[in-house]
Structures are given as structure tokens and as C-alpha cells.
N, C-alpha and C positions, 0 to 999 in steps of 0.2 A: 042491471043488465047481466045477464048468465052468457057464459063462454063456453062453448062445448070445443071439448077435442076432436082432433080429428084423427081419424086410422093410422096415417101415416105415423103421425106425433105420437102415438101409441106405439105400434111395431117400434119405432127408431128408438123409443126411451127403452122397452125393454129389450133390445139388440146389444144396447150400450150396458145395464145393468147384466146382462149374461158375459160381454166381454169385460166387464171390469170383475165379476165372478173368475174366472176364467182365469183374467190377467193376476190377479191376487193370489190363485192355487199356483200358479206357476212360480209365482214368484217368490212364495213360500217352501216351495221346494228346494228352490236354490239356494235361500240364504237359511233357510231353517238348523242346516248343519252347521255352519258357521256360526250363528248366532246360539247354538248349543253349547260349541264346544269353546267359546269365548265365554258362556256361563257360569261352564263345568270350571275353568281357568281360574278365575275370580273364586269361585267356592272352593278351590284348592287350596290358594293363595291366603286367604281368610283361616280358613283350618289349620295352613300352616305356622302361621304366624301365633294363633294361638297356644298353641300346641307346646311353641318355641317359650312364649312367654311364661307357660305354666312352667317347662321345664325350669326355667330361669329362676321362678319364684322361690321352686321349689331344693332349687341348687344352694340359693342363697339363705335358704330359711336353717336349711342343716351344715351346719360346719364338718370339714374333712375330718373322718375317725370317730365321727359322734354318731353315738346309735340309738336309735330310736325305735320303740314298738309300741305299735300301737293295739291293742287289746282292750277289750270293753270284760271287766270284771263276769264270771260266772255266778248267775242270781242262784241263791239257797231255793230251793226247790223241795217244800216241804207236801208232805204227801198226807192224806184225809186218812187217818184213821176211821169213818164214819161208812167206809165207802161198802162195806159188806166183808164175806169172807171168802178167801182163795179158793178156789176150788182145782185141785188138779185132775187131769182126766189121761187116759190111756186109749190107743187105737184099738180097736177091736175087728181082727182082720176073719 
């Protein structure tokens, strides 16, 4: 047995879907900024704490008056003798 809809039940369902459209923008408006800046809070909060920790790591890892450098050795840099010959040249104005 098939059930057809009727005009009415049609118009009324998409009345409803338009104001619940509707109702949803609006009310994303509203809390949208709130619910951002309660975000942004949390990923402050998060950054900071980190941040504090590295500090901390890195307080405890060096002792007062101890100095440390950190430098990566400079590589020998050997050049091809095979590569051809120099050529110098002059402007010619």
C-alpha cells in the first residue's frame, strides 16, 4: 500500500527546515565569538605551559656559571683540481 504526501506536509516540512536553517545562522552568530575566544584561551594555556616546561628542562639541565657552546665542527672542504682552468677576464667599456 503506497502513501502519498500531501501539499500541505510538504510546504510545512520545508518551512521547518528553512527555520531551523535560520535558527542555526543565528545562533552561530552568537556563540561563535565565544566559542573562539574560549579556543584561543585553551591554546594559550597549552603553549604556555609548554613553553614553561622547556624552560625548566632546560634551566635544570645547565648548572649556574657552566657554559656551554654548541657548534657543529667546520667540514674540510676539499676542492677538484680536475675542474678546468681559471680564466680571468676584464670589463671592456
Amino acid at each position: 500500500m503506497l502513501q502519498y504526501a500531501s501539499f500541505t506536509g510538504f510546504i510545512r516540512t520545508i518551512l521547518i527546515l528553512i527555520l531551523i536553517y535560520y535558527g542555526v545562522k543565528i545562533l552561530s552568530r552568537l556563540f561563535a565569538p565565544v566559542l573562539m575566544r574560549f579556543v584561543a584561551k585553551k591554546a594559550e594555556q597549552r603553549f604556555g605551559q609548554q613553553f614553561n616546561q622547556q624552560q625548566k628542562q632546560q634551566q635544570s639541565a645547565q648548572k649556574e656559571g657552566e657554559i656551554s657552546i654548541d657548534k657543529t665542527p667546520k667540514q674540510n672542504k676539499t676542492s677538484n683540481k680536475n675542474v678546468g682552468e681559471y680564466v680571468d677576464y676584464e670589463e671592456i667599456d
